[in-house]
C-alpha positions as CSV (number, residue, x, y, z in Angstrom):
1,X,4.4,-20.1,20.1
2,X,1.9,-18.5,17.9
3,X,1.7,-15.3,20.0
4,X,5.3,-14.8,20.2
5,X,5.5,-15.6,16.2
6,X,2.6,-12.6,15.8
7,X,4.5,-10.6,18.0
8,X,7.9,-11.1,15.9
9,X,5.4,-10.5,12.6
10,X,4.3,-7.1,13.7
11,X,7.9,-5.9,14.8
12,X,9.7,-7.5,11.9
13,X,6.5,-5.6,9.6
14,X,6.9,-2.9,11.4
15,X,6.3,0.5,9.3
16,X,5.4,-1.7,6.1
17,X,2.1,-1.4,4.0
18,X,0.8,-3.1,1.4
19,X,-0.6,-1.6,-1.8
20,X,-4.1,-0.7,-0.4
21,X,-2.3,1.5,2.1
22,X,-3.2,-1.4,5.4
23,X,-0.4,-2.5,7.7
24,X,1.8,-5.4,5.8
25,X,1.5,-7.3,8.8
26,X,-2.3,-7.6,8.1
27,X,-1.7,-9.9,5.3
28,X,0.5,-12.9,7.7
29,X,-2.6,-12.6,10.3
30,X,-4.9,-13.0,7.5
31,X,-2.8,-16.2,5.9
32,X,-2.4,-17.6,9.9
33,X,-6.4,-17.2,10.1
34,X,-7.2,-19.0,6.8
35,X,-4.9,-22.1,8.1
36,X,-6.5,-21.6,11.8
37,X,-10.0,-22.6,10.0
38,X,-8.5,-25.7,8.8
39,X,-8.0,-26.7,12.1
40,X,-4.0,-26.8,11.6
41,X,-1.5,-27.2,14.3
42,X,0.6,-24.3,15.9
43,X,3.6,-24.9,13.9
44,X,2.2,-24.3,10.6
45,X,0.0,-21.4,11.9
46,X,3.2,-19.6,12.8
47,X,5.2,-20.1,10.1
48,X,2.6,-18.8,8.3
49,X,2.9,-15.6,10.7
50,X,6.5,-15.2,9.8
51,X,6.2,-16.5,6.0
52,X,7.4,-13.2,4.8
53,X,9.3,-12.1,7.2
54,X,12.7,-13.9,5.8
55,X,12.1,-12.9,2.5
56,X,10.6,-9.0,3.0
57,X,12.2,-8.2,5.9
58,X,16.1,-7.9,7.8
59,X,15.2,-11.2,10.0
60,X,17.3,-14.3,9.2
61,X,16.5,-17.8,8.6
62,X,18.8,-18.8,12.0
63,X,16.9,-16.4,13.8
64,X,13.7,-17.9,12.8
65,X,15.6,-21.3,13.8
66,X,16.9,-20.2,16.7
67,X,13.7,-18.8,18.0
68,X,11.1,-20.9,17.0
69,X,12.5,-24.5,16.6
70,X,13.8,-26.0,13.5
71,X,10.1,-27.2,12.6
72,X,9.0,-23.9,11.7
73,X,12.1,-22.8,10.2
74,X,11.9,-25.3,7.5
75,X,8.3,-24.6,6.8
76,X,9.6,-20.4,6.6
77,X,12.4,-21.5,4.8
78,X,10.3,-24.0,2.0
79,X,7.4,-21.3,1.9
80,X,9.7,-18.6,0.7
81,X,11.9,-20.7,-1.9
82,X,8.0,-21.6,-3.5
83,X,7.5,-17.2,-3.0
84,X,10.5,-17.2,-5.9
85,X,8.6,-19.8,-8.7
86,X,6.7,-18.0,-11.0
87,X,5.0,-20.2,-12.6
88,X,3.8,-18.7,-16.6
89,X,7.1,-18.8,-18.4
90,X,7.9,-21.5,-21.1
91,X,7.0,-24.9,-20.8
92,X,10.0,-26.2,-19.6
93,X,10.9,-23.7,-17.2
94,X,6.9,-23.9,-16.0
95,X,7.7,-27.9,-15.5
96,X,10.4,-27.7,-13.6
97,X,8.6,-25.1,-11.4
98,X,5.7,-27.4,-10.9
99,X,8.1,-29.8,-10.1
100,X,10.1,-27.8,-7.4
101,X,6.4,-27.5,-6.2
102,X,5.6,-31.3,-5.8
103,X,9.4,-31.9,-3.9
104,X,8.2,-28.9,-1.6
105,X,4.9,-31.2,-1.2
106,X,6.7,-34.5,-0.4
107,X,9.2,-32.9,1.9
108,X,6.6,-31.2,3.8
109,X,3.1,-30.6,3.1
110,X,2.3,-28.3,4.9
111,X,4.3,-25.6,3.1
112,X,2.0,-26.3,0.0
113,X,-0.8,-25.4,2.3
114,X,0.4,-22.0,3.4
115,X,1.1,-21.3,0.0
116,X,-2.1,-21.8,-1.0
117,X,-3.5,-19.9,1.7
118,X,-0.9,-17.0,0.8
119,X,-2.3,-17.1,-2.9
120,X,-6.3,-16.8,-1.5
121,X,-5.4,-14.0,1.0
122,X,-4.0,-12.1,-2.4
123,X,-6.9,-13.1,-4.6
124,X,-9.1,-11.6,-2.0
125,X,-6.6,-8.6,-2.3
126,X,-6.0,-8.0,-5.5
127,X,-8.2,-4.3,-5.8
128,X,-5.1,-2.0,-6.1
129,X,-2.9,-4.2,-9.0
130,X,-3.3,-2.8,-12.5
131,X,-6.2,-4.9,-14.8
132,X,-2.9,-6.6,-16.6
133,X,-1.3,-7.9,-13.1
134,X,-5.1,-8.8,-11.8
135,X,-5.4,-11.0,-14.7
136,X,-2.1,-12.6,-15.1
137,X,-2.4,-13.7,-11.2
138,X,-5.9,-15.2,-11.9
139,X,-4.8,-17.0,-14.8
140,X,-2.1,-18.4,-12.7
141,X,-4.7,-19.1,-10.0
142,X,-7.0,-20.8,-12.2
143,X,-4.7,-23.2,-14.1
144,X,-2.0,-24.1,-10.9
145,X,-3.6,-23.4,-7.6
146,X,-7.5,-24.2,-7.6
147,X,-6.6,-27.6,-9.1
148,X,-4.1,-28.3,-6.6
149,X,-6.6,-27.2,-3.7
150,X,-8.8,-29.5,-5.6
151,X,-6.4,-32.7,-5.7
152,X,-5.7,-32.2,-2.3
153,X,-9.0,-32.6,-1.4
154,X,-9.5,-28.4,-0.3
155,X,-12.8,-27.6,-0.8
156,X,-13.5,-24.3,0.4
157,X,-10.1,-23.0,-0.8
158,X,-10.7,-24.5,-4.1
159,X,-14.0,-22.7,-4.4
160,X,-13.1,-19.6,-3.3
161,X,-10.2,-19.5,-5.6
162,X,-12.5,-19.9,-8.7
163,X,-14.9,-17.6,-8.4
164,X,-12.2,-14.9,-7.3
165,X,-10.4,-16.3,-10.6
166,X,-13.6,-15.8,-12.6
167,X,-14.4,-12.0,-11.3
168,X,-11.0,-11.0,-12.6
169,X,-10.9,-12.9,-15.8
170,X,-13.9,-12.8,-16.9
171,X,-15.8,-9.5,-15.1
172,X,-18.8,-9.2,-17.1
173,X,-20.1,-12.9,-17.3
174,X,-19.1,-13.0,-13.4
175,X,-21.4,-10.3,-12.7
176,X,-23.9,-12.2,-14.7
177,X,-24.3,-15.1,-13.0
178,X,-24.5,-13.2,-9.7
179,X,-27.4,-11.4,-10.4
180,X,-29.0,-14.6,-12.1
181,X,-29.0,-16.4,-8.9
182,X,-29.8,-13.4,-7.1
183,X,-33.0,-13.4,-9.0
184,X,-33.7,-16.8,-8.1
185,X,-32.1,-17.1,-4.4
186,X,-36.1,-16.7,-2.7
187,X,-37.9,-18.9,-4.0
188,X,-34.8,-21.6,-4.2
189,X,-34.0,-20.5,-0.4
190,X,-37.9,-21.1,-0.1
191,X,-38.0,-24.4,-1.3
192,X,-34.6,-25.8,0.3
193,X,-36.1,-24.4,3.9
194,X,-39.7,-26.6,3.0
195,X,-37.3,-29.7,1.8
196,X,-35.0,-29.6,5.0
197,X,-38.4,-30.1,7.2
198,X,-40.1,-32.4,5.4
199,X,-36.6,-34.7,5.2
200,X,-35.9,-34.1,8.7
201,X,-39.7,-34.9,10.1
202,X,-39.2,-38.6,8.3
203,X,-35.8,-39.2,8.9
204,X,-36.8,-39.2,13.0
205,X,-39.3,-41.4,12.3
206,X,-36.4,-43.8,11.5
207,X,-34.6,-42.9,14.0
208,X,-31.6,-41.3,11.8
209,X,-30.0,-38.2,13.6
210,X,-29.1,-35.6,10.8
211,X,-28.0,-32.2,10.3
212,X,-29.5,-30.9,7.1
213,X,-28.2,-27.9,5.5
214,X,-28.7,-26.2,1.9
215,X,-25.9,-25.5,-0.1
216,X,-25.6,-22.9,-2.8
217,X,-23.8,-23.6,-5.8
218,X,-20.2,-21.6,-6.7
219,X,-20.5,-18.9,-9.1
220,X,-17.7,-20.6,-11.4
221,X,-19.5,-24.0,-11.4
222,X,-22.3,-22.3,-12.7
223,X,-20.2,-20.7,-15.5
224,X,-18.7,-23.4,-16.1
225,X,-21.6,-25.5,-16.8
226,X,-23.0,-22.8,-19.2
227,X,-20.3,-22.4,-21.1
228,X,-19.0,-25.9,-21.4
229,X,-22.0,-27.3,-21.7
230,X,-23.7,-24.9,-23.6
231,X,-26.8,-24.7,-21.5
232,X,-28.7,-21.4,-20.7
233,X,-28.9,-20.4,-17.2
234,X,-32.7,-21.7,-17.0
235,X,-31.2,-25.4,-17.4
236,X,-28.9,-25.6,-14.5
237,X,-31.2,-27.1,-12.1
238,X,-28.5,-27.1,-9.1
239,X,-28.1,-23.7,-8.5
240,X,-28.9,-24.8,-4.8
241,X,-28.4,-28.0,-2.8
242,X,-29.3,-29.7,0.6
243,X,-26.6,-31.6,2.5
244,X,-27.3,-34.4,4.7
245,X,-24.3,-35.2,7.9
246,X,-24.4,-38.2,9.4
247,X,-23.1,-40.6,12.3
248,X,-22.6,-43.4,9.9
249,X,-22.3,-45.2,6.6
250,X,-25.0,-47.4,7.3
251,X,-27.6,-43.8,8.0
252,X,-25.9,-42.5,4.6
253,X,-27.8,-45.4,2.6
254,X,-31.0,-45.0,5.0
255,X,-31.5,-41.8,4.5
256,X,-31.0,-41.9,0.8
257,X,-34.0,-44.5,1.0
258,X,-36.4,-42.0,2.7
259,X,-35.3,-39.3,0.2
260,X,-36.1,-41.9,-2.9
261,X,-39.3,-42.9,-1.0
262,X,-40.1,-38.7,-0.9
263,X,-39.3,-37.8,-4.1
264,X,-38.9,-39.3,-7.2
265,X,-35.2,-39.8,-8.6
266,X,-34.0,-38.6,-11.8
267,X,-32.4,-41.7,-14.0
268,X,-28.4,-41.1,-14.2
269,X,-28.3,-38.3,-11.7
270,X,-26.6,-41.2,-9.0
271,X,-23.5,-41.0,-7.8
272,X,-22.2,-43.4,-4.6
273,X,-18.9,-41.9,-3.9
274,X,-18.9,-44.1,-0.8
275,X,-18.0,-47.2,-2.0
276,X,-15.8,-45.8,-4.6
277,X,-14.1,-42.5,-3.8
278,X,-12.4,-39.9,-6.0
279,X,-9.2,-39.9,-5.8
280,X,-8.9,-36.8,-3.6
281,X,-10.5,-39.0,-1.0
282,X,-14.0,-37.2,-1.2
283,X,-16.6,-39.2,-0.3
284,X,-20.6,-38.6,-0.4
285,X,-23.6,-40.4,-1.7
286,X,-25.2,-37.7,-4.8
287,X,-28.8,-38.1,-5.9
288,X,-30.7,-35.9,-7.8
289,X,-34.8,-35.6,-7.2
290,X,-37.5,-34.5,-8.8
291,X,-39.6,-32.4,-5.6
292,X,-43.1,-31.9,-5.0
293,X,-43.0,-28.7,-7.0
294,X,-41.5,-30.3,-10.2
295,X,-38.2,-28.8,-9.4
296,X,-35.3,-30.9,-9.3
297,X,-32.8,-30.6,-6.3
298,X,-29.4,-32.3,-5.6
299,X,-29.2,-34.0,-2.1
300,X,-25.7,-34.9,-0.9
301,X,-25.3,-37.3,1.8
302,X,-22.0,-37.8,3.9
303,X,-21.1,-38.9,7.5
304,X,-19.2,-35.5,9.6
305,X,-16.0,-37.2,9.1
306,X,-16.5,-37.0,5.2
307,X,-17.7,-33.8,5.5
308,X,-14.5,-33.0,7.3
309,X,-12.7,-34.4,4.7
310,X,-14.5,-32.8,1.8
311,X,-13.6,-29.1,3.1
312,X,-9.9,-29.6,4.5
313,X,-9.1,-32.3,2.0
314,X,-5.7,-33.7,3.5
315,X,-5.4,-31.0,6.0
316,X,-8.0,-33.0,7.7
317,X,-5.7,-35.9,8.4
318,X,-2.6,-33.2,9.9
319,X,-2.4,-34.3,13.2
320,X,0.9,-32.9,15.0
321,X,-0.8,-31.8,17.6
322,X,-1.6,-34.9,18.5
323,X,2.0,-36.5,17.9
324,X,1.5,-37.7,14.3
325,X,-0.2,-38.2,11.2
326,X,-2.7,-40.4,10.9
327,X,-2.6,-44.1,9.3
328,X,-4.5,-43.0,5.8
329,X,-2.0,-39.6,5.5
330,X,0.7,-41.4,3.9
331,X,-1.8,-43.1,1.6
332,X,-3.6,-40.2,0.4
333,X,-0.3,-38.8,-0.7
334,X,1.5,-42.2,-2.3
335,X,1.1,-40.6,-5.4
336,X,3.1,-38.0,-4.8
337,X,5.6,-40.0,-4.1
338,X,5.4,-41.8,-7.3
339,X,5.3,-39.1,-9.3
340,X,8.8,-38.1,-7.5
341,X,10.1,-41.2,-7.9
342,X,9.9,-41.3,-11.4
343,X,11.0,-38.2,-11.8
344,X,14.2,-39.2,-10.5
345,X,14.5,-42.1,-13.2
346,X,13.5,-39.6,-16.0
347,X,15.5,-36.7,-14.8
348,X,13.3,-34.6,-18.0
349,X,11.1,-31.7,-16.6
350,X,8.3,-31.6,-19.3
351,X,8.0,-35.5,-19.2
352,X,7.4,-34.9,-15.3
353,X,4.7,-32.5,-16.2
354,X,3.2,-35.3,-18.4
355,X,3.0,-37.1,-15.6
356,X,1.5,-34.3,-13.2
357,X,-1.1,-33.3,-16.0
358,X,-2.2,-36.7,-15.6
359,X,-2.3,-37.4,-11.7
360,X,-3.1,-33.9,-10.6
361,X,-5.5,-32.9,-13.4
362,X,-7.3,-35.7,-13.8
363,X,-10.7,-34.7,-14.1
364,X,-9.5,-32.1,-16.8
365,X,-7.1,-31.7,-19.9
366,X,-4.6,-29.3,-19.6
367,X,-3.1,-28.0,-22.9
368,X,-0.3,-25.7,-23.7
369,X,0.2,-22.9,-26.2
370,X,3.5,-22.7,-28.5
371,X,4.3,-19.5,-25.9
372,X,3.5,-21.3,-23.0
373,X,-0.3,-20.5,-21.9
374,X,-2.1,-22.9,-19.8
375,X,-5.5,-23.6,-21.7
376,X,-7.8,-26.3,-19.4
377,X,-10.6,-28.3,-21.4
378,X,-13.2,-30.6,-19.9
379,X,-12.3,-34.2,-19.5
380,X,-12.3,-36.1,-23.3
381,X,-12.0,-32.8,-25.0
382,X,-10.2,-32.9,-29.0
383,X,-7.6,-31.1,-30.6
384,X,-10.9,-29.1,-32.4
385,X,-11.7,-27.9,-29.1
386,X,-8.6,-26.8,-28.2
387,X,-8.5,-24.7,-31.2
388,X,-11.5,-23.3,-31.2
389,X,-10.5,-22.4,-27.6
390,X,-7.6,-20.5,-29.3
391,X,-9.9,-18.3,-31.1
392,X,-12.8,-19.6,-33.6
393,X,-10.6,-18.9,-36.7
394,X,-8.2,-21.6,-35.8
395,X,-11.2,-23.6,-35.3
396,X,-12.7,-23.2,-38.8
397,X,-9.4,-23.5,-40.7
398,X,-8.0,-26.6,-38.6
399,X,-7.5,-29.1,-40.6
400,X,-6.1,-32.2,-38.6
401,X,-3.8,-32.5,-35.4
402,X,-0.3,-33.8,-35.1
403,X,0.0,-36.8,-32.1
């Protein structure tokens, strides 16, 4: 099926090009290969293929039905009615897109996931668009998608998204972090390579099989920290962490006893994710140390299935290959549901995206402008912030905010 779908994407494509001047049909292939990595069944991978085929080119919806099943039809048809949202207009109007956006969720998730796998392949694209159309697409990335990827538990997509997001938006301070850690990437590669065999000589003394692994920290988490925590570069002490997989739960907790037995932990940095998850279902044990050179490091501990988990989020629990979804699938996404459910009682747009501020942006508070701008705070942030955010006049002159 996903070789026939390729083959209909080429034809259908045929003679199209994108703005860089490559074959249109490039893009789909692209998309498909993105989903392929998150280990995806066949029917999503070619309705991915023939995503834009409905919308861009003279082949039908019943021709997509008739040829490739009614399964992939529906994902074509639900990916293209999300290709028509646009998503920075007024608040109401943004709402009700969001909202169109969770329904295409609950029917079928896996028309989210192309979608967000559409938006990456374009962020990775974006060179030829004018400055104005690069920036109003990563403003839209940064406020809607990466936090979706991130409720849904997509890692790598979420990741990727920011720092694309961040090199449009904000070009210079991008560049500067890059060649910050560039500066620093020896001697933290050097240490991370001398921490791995020191962790994995005493971890076969106990007997714990481990895959240990060092893992650099995202551009945008580093910008972030610096600018919403006001701390030079020389204070994030994380640029660079090691990762520790697993068999089991019960080698998660010893092998954060050898690590506290090697190095010294630092008070507060502690985090057991295992016995309480987030609520994107991510789950690792986070310590930070204090290594034999006085450097402090981050070590993550997870078993492979929560490693799994942490990069394909809910697209780790997409079984149709094998005949169904697994037991926790539903689960994961029961607030979806709710949030559905209640929108159905309410029937009001912008009290739906109350809701979804709260459920899908936990972690962060999402403000809008009078004209409809998306500005994102940390967690616990005040109406000050907000207006300083606005610009630093507003700041100084504010005087007192309206709940």
């Amino acid at each position: 099926m996903v070789r026939r779908a390729f083959e209909w994407a080429a034809s259908a494509h045929n003679g199209q090009h994108r703005l860089s001047g490559e074959d249109y049909v490039n893009h789909p292939l692209e998309v498909a290969a993105i989903l392929a990595d998150l280990e995806l069944d066949a029917a999503t991978i070619a309705a991915a293929l023939l995503h834009d085929t409905v919308e861009d080119t003279n082949v039908t919806a019943e021709e997509v039905k008739r040829e490739f099943g009614p399964e992939v039809a529906r994902l074509v048809e639900g990916v293209t009615k999300l290709g028509r949202i646009s998503l920075r207009t007024d608040q109401q109007q943004q709402a009700e897109n969001i909202r169109k956006m969770m329904v295409a969720m609950a029917e079928d998730l896996r028309v989210v996931l192309i979608k967000l796998a559409d938006r990456l392949h374009n962020m990775r694209t974006l060179e030829p668009l004018t400055e104005a159309k690069r920036r109003k697409i990563s403003r839209e990335t940064l406020d809607i998608y990466a936090p979706l990827a991130h409720r849904l538990g997509i890692g790598q997509i979420k990741w990727e998204l920011e720092d694309l997001s961040l090199r449009n938006l904000e070009p210079e301070a991008y560049d500067d972090v890059v060649k910050r850690i560039a500066r620093k990437r020896h001697e933290r590669e050097s240490l991370v390579s001398d921490l791995r065999e020191i962790l994995a000589r005493e971890l076969e003394k106990v007997g714990i099989q481990a895959e240990i692994t060092g893992r650099p920290k995202h551009i945008y988490s580093v910008w972030q920290k610096m600018t919403r925590e006001d701390k030079d570069f020389s204070e994030i002490y994380d640029l660079s962490a090691i990762r520790v997989q697993v068999e089991s739960v019960r080698d998660c907790y010893g092998v954060l006893g050898v690590v506290h037995s090697l190095w010294k932990p630092m008070p507060g940095r502690f985090k057991d994710y295992i016995a309480m998850p987030k609520s994107n279902g991510y789950q690792s044990l986070h310590t930070t140390v204090i290594t034999h050179t006085g450097e402090p490091i981050e070590i993550q501990i997870r078993t492979h299935e929560m490693h799994r988990v942490a990069e394909f989020g809910v697209a780790a629990h997409w079984t149709y290959k094998e005949g169904g979804k697994d037991a926790s699938f539903d689960q994961k996404l029961s607030w979806l549901r709710s949030l559905l459910e209640w929108q159905n009682e309410v029937g009001d747009a912008e009290s739906f995206l109350n809701t979804v501020k709260v459920d899908l942006f936990q972690d962060e508070v999402y403000v809008f402008t009078p004209r409809g701008d998306v500005i994102n705070l940390p967690a616990d942030s005040t109406p000050v912030d907000f207006a300083y955010r606005i610009h630093t006049e507003v700041g100084h002159r504010c005087i007192g905010a309206k709940v």
